[in-house]
Gaussian input, Z-matrix of N, CA and C with variables (Angstrom, degrees):
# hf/3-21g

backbone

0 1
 N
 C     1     B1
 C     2     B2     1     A1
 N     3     B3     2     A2     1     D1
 C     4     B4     3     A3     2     D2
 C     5     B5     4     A4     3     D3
 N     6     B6     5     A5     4     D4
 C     7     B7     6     A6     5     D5
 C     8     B8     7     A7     6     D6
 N     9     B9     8     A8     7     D7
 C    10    B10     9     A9     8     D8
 C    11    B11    10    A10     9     D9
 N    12    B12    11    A11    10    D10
 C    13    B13    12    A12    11    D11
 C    14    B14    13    A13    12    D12
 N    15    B15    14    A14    13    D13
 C    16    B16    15    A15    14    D14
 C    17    B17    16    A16    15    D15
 N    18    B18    17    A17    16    D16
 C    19    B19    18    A18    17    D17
 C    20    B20    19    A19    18    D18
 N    21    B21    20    A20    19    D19
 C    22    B22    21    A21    20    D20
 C    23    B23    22    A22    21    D21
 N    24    B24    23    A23    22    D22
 C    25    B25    24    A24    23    D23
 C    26    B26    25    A25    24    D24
 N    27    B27    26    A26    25    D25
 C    28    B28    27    A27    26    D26
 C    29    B29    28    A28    27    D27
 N    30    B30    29    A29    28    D28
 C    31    B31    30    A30    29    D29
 C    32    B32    31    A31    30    D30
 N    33    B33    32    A32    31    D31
 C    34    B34    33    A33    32    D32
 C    35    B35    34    A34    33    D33
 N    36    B36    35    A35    34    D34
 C    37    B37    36    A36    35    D35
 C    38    B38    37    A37    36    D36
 N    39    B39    38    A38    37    D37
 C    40    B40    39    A39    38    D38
 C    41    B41    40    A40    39    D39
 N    42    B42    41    A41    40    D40
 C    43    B43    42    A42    41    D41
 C    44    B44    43    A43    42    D42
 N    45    B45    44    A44    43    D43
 C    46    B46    45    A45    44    D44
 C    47    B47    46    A46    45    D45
 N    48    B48    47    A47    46    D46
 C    49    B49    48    A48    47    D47
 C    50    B50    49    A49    48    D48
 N    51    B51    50    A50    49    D49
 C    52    B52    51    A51    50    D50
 C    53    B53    52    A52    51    D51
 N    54    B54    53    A53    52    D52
 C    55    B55    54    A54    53    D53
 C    56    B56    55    A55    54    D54
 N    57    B57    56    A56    55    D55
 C    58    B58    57    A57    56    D56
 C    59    B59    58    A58    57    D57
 N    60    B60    59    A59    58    D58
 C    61    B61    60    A60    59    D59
 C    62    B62    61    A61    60    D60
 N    63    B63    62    A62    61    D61
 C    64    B64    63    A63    62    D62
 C    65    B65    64    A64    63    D63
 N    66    B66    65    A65    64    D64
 C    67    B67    66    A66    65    D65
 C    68    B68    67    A67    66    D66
 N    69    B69    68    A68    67    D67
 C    70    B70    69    A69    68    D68
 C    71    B71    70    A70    69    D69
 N    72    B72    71    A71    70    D70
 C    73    B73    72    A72    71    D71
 C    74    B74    73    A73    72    D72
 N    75    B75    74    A74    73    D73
 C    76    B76    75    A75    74    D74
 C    77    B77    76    A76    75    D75
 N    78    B78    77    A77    76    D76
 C    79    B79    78    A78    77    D77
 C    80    B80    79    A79    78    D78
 N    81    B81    80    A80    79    D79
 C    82    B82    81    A81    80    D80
 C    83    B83    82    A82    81    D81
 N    84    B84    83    A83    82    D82
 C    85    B85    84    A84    83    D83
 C    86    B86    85    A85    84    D84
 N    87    B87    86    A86    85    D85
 C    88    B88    87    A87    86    D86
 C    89    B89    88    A88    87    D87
 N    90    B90    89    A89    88    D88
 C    91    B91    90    A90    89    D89
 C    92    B92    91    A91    90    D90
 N    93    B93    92    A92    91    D91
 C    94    B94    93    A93    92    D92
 C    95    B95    94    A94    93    D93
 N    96    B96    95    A95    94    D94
 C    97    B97    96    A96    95    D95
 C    98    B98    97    A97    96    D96
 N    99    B99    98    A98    97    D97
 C   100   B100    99    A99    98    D98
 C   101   B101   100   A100    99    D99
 N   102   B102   101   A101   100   D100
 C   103   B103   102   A102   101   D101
 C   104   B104   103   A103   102   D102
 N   105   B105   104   A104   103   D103
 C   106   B106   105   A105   104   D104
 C   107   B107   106   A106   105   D105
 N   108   B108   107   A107   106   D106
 C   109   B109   108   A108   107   D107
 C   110   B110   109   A109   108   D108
 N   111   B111   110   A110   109   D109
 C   112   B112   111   A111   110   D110
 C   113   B113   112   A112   111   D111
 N   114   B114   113   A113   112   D112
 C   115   B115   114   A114   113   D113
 C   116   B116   115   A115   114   D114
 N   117   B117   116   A116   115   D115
 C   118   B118   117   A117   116   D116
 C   119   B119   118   A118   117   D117
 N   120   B120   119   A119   118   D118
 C   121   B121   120   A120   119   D119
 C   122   B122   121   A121   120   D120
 N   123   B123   122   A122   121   D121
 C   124   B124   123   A123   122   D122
 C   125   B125   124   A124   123   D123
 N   126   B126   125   A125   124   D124
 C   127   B127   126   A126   125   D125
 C   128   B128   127   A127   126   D126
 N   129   B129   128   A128   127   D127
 C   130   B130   129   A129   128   D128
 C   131   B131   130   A130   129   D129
 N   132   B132   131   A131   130   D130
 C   133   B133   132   A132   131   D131
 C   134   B134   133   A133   132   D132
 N   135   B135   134   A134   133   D133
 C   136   B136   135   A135   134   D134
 C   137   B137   136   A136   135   D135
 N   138   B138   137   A137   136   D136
 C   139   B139   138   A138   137   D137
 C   140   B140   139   A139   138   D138
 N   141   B141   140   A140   139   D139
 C   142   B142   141   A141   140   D140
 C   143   B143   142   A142   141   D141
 N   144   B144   143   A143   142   D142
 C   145   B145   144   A144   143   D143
 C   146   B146   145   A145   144   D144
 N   147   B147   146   A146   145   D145
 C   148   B148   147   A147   146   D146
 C   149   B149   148   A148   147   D147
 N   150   B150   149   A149   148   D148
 C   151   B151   150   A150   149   D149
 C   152   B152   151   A151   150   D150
 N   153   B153   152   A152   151   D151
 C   154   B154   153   A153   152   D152
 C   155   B155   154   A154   153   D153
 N   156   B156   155   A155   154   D154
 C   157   B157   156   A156   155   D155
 C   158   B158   157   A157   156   D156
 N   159   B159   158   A158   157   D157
 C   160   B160   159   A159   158   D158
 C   161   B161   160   A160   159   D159
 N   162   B162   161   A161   160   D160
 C   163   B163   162   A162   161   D161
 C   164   B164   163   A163   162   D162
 N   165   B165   164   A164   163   D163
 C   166   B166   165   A165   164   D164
 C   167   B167   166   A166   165   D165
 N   168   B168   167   A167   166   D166
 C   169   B169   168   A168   167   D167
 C   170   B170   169   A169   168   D168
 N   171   B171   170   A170   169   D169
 C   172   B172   171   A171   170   D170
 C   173   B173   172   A172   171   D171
 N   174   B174   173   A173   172   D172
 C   175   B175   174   A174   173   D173
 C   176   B176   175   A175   174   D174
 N   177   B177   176   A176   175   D175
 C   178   B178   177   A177   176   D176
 C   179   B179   178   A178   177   D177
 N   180   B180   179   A179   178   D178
 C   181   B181   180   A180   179   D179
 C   182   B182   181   A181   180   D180
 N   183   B183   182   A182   181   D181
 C   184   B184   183   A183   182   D182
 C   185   B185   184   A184   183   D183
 N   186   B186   185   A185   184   D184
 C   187   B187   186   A186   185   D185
 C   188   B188   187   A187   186   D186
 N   189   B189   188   A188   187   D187
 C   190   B190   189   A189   188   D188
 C   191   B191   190   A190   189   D189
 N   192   B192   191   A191   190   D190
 C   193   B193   192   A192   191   D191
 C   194   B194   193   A193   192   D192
 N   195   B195   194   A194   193   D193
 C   196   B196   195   A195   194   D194
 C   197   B197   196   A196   195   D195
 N   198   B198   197   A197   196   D196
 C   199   B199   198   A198   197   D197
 C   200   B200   199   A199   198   D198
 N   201   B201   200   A200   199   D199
 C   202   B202   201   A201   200   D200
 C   203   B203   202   A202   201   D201
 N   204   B204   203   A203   202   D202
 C   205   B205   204   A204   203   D203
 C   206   B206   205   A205   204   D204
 N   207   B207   206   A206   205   D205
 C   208   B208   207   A207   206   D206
 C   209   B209   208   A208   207   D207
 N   210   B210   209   A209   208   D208
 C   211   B211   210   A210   209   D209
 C   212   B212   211   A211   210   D210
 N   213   B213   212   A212   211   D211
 C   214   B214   213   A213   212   D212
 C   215   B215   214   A214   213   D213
 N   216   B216   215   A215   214   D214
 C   217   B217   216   A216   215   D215
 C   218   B218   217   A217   216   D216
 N   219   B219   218   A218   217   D217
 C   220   B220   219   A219   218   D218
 C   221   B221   220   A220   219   D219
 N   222   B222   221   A221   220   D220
 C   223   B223   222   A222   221   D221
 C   224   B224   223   A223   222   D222
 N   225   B225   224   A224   223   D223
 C   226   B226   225   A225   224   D224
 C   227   B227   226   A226   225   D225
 N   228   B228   227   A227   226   D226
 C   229   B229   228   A228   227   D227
 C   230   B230   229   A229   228   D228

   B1=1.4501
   B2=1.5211
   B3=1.6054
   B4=1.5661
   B5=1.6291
   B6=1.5589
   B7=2.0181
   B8=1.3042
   B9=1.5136
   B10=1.5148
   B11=1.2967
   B12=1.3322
   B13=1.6393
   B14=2.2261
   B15=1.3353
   B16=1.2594
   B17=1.8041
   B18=1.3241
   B19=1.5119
   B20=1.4663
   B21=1.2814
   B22=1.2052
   B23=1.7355
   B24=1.2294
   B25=1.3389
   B26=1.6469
   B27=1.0389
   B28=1.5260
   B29=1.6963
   B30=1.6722
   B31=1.6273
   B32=1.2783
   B33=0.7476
   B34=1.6999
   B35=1.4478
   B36=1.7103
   B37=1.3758
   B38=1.8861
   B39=1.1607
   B40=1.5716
   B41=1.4702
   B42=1.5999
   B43=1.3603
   B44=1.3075
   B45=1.8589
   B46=1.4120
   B47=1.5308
   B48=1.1020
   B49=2.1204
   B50=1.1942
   B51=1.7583
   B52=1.3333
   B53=1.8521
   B54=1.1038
   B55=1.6887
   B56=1.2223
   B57=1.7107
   B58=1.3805
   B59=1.7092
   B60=1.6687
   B61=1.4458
   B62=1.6442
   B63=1.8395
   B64=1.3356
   B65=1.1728
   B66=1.7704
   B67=1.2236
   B68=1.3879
   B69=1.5942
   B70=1.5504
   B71=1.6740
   B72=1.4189
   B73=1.4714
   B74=1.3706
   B75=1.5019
   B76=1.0816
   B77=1.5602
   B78=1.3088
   B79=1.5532
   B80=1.5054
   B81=1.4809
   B82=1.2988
   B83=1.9465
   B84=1.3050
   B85=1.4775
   B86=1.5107
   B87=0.8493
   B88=1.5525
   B89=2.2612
   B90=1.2010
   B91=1.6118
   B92=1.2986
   B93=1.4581
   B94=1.4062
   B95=1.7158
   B96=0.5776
   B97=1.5657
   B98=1.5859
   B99=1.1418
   B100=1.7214
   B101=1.7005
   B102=0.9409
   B103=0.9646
   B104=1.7303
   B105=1.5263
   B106=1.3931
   B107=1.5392
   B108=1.3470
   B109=1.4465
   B110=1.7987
   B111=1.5873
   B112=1.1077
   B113=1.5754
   B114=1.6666
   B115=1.4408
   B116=1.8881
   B117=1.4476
   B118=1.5331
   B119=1.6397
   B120=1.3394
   B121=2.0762
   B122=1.5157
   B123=1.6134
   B124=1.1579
   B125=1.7832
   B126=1.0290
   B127=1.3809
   B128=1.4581
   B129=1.2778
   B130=1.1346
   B131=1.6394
   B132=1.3032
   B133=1.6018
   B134=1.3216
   B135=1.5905
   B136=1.6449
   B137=1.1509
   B138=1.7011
   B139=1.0363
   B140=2.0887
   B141=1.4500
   B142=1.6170
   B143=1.4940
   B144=1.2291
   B145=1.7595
   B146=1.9713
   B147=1.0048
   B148=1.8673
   B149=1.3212
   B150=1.9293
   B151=1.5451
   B152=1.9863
   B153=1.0638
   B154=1.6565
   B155=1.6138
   B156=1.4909
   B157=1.5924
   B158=1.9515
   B159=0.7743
   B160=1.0166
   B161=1.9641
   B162=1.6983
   B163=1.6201
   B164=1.4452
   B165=1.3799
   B166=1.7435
   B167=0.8607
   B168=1.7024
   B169=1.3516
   B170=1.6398
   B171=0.9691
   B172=1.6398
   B173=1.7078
   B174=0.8880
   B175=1.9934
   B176=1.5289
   B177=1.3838
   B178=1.3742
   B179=1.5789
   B180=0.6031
   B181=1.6402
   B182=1.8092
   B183=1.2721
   B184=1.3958
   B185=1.5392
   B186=1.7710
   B187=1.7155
   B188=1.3240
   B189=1.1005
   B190=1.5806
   B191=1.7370
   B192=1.1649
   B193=1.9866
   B194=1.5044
   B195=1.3097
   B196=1.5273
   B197=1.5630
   B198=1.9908
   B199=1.5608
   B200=1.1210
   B201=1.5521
   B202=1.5398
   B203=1.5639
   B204=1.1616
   B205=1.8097
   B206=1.9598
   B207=1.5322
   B208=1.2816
   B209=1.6055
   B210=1.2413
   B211=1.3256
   B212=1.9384
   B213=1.1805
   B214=1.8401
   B215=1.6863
   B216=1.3370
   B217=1.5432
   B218=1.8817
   B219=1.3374
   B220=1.5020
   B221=1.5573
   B222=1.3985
   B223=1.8548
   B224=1.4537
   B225=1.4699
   B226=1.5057
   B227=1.8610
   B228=0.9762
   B229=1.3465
   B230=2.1640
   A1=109.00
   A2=109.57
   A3=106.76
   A4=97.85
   A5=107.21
   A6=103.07
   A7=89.67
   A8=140.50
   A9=133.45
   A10=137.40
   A11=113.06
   A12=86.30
   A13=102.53
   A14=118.38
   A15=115.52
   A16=87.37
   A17=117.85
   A18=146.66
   A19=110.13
   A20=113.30
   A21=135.82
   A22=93.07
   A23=121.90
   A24=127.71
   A25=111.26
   A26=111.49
   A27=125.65
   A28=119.05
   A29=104.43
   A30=127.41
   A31=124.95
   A32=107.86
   A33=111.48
   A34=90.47
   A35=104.38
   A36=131.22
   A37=89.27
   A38=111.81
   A39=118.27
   A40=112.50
   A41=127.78
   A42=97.64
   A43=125.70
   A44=113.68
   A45=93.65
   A46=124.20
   A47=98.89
   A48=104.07
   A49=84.23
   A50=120.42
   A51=118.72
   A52=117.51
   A53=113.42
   A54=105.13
   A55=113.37
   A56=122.71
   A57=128.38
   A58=108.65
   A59=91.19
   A60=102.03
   A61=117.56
   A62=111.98
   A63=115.70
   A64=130.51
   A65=114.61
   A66=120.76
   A67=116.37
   A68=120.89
   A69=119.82
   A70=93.30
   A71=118.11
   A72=116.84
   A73=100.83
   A74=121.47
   A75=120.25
   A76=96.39
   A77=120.74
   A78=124.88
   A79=116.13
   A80=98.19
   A81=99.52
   A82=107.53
   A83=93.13
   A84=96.02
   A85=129.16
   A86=154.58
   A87=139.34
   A88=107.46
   A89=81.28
   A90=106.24
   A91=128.43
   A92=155.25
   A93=149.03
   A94=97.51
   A95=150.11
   A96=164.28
   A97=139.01
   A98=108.00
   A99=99.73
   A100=117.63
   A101=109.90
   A102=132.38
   A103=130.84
   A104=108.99
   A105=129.74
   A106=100.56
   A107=135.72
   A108=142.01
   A109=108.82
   A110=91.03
   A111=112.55
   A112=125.11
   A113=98.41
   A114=117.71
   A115=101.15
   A116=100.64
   A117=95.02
   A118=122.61
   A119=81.36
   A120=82.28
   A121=93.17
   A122=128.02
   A123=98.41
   A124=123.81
   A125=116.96
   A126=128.74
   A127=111.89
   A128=125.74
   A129=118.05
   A130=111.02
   A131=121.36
   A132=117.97
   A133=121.58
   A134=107.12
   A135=125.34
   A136=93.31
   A137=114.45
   A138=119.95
   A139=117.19
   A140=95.18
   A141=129.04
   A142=116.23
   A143=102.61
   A144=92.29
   A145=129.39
   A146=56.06
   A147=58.45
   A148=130.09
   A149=100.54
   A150=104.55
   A151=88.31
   A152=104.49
   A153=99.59
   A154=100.14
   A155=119.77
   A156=128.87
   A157=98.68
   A158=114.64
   A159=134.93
   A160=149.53
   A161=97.94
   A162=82.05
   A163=121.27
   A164=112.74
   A165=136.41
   A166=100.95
   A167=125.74
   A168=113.15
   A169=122.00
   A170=124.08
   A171=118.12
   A172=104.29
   A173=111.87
   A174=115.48
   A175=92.64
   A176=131.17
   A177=102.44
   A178=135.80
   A179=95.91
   A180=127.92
   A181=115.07
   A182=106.27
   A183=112.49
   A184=134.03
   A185=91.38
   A186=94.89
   A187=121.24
   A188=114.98
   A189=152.00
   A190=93.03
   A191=123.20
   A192=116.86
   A193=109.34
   A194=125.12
   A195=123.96
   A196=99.17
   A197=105.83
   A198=105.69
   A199=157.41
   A200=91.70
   A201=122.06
   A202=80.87
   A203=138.06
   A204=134.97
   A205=108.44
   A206=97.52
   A207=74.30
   A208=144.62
   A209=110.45
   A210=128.26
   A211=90.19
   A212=83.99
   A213=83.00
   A214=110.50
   A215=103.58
   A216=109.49
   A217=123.43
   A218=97.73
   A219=96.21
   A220=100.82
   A221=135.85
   A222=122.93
   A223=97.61
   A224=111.85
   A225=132.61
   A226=95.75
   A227=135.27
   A228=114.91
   A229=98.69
   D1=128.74
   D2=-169.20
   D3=-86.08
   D4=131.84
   D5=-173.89
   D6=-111.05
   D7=-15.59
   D8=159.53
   D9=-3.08
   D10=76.61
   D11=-162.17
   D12=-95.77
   D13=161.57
   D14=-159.65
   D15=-124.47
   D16=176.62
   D17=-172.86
   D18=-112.13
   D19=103.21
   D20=-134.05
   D21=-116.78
   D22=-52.30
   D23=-160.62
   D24=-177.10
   D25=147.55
   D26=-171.44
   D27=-145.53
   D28=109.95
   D29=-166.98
   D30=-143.50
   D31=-173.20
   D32=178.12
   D33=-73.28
   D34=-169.63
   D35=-150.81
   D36=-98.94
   D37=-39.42
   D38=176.01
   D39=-69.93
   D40=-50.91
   D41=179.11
   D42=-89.14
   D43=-6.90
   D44=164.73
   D45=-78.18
   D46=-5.37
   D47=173.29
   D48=-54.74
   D49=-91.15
   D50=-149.76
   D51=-50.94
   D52=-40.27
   D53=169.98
   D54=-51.27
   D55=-57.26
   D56=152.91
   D57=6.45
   D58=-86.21
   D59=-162.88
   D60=-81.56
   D61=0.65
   D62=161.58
   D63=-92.10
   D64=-3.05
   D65=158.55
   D66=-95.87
   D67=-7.53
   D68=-173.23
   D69=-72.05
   D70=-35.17
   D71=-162.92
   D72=-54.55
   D73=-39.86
   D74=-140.62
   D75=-105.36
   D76=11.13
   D77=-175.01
   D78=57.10
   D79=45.84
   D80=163.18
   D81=-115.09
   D82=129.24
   D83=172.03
   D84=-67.09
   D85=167.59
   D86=177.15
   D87=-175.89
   D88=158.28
   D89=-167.48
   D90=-95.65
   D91=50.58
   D92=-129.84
   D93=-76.40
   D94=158.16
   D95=74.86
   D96=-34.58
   D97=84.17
   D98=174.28
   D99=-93.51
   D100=98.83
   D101=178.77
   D102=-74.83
   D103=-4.85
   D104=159.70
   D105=-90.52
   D106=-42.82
   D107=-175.13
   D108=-52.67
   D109=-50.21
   D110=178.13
   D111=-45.80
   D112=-47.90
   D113=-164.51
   D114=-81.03
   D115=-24.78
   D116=-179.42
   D117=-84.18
   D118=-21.18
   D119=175.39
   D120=-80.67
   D121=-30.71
   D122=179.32
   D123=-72.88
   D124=-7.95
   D125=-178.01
   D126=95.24
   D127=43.11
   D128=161.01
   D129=-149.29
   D130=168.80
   D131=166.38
   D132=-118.76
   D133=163.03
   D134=-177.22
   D135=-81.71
   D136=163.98
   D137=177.09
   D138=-115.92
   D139=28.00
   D140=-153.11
   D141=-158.61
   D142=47.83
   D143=176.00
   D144=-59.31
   D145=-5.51
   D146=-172.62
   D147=-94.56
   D148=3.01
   D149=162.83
   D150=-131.17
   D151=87.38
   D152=-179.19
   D153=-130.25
   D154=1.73
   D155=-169.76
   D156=-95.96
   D157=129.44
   D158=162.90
   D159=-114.11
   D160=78.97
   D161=-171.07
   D162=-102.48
   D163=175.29
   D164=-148.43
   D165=-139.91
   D166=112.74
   D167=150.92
   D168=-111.02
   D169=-171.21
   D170=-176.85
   D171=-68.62
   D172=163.52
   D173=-177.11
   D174=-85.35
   D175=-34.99
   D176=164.58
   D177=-94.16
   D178=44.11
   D179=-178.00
   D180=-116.53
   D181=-30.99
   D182=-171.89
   D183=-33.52
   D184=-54.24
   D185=168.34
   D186=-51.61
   D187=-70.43
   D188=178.86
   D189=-45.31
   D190=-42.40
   D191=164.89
   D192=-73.29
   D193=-29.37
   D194=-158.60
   D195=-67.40
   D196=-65.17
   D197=153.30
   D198=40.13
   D199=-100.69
   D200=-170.42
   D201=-93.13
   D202=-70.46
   D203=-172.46
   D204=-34.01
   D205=-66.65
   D206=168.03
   D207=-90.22
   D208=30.75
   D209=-173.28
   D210=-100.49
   D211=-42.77
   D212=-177.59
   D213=-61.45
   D214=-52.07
   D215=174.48
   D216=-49.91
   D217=-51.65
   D218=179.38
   D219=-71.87
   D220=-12.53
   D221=-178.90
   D222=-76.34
   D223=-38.20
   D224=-150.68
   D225=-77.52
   D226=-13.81
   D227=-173.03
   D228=-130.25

């Protein structure tokens, strides 16, 4: 069983929620990354908060994430 998970897309804290919860529909598992959270326990700051989210889904999952991501993007603009 591949547990790999890969870097899928990178956003604010709002659109990876909603992908979040547009791949949960679809039983895809996935990984957030905050990566501003990150930078503050380490003691320093970004100079870009608003792409500091980071999500992961499993490598077999990929197609089936690409999808729904860009289905969100083309509604989204």
């Amino acid at each position: 069983m591949d547990t790999k998970y890969v870097h899928i897309f990178t956003g604010s804290m709002i659109e990876v929620n909603r992908l979040v919860s547009d791949l949960s529909e679809e039983d895809i598992k996935s990984i957030v990354e905050d990566e501003g959270k990150s930078a503050v326990l380490a003691g320093f700051a970004l100079p870009n908060l608003s792409l500091t989210h980071r999500l992961l889904v499993k490598k077999k999952d990929i197609k089936k994430a690409e999808t729904i991501i860009n289905n969100y993007l083309s509604n989204d603009s």
